[in-house]
Steps between C-alpha positions, in 0.01 A plus 500: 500500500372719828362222697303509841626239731262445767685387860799623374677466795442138581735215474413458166375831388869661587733299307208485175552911550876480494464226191250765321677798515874289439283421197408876395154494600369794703347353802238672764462313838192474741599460850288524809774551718620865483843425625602235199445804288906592509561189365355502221644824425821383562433217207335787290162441532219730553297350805150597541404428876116406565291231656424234179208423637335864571384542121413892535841605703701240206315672227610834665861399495523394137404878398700561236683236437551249171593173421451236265506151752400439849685225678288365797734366774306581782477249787481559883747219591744602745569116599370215416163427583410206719180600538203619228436771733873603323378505159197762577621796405704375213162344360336838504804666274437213271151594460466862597834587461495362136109707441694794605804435282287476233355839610817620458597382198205681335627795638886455383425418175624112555414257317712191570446326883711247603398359831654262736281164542632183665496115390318378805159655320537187355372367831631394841485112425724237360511517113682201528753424212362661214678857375257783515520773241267837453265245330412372852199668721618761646268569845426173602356537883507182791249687703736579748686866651738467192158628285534829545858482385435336180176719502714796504785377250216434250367837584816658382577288173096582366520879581841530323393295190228801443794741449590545134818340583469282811730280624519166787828407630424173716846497731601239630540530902804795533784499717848659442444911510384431893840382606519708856128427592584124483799489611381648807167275510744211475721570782206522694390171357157677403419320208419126560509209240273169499519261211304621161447516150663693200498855409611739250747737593681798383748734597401885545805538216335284205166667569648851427621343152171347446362827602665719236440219250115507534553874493682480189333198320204385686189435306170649605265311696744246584665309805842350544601263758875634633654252706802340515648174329420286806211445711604439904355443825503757752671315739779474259496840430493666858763239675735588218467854530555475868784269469636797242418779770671295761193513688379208698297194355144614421246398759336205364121445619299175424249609197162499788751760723603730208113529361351577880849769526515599140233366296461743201917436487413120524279546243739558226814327663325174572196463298596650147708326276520645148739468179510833344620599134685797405447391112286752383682776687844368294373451184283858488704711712833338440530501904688209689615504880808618590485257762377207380467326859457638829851405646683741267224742606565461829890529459467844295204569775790443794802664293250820467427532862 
């Protein structure tokens, strides 16, 4: 298969290129950076270097070339973002990026989309106990800054569902592939913790697999929760990464300090709580995690660093 991975050389979007082509798929890579270009030659990729969202110039640079899937792994995230402010530009490739994708698909000759989504569509609020599968709303807004987030997510999922074969994979919240950034972030102590509800997590790793699965098997028009086996708090998860790294304890705010310093962080670290099922995802695309919780993530995410 000659597929069209788009932010190929993200922390995701590398290793799913390395998994492709280990795999025998042909893979070409947008990158907006010119100087990532060498390493996805190195992998034996084709990059194709243009601006996603600059629809005429990304149209230019697909001249010519052919494939039968686009994988949309485009974010702007170069940290984590403690503000919404953060999530701007990463909102417009969900919803221009993904028009423009879709552009180029019709150019390419691709038919099958899959496109990264995330649980917390499901809304920034505590779902309390209950599990939530795909049969759960999916864009549920609180009239707060985390609208245009979900806004954006939902965005994504509805244009890709008007491909012939489009795609949703709702990640959990992804750590693992990022091992330098946070190590460094944590030695600084610049990510704080406060008390807070559940999420759904999953290691950059398992959503590779789950990305070559829904690739490989995934149904058209469909989305599939990918998370791991066990829902955890982000103060659990953050303390024991820096208590891997060797870094200092985590910062810990009262929840009133971290939403005036951080509040679209607080948002999801203290206000969401949400039990998320990979079910579907196992039973269609015969995909579990690797890492079933986030401590043996976060020991392969330290040993890898």
């Amino acid at each position: 298969m000659n597929v069209f991975v788009a932010g190929a050389s993200g922390a995701l979007g590398m290793p799913l290129t390395r998994a492709l082509i280990a795999r025998g798929h042909h893979v070409i890579g947008l990158i907006h950076n010119p100087t990532n270009a060498a390493a996805l030659e190195g992998v034996g990729a084709r990059p194709v270097i243009a601006d996603a969202l600059d629809r005429e110039a990304l149209l230019r640079a697909v001249n010519g070339v052919a494939a039968d899937a686009i994988v949309h792994e485009l974010t702007a995230l170069k940290k984590p973002p403690f503000r919404a402010s953060g999530m701007a530009t990463t909102n417009r490739l969900r919803i221009e990026g993904t028009a423009n994708l879709l552009a180029v698909a019709k150019r390419i000759g691709a038919k099958r989309i899959v496109t990264q989504s995330i649980v917390l569509g499901y809304g920034f609020r505590d779902h309390g106990d209950r599990i939530i599968t795909e049969q759960d709303p999916f864009g549920e807004v609180s009239g707060s800054m985390t609208d245009a987030v979900v806004a954006a997510m939902v965005s994504a999922e509805t244009q890709t569902f008007t491909a012939p074969e489009g795609i949703a994979l709702r990640y959990g919240l992804l750590y693992g592939g990022d091992g330098g950034q946070m190590r460094e972030l944590l030695a600084k102590r610049g990510v704080p913790i406060s008390s807070g509800g559940l999420l759904g997590w999953l290691h950059h790793a398992d959503a590779v697999t789950a990305t070559l699965a829904a690739l490989e098997k995934g149904r058209p028009g469909q989305a599939y929760n990918i998370v791991d086996d066990r829902p955890a708090t982000w103060e659990e998860v953050v303390t024991t990464m820096a208590r891997a790294f060797g870094a200092p304890s985590p910062r810990r705010l009262p929840g009133w300090l971290l939403r005036l310093f951080a509040p679209y962080a607080a948002a999801f670290a203290i206000d969401t709580s949400m039990k998320v099922s990979h079910a579907k995802a196992s039973t269609e695309l015969g995909w579990e995690p690797r890492f079933k919780t986030y401590r043996d993530g976060i020991a392969a995410m330290v040993a890898d660093t």
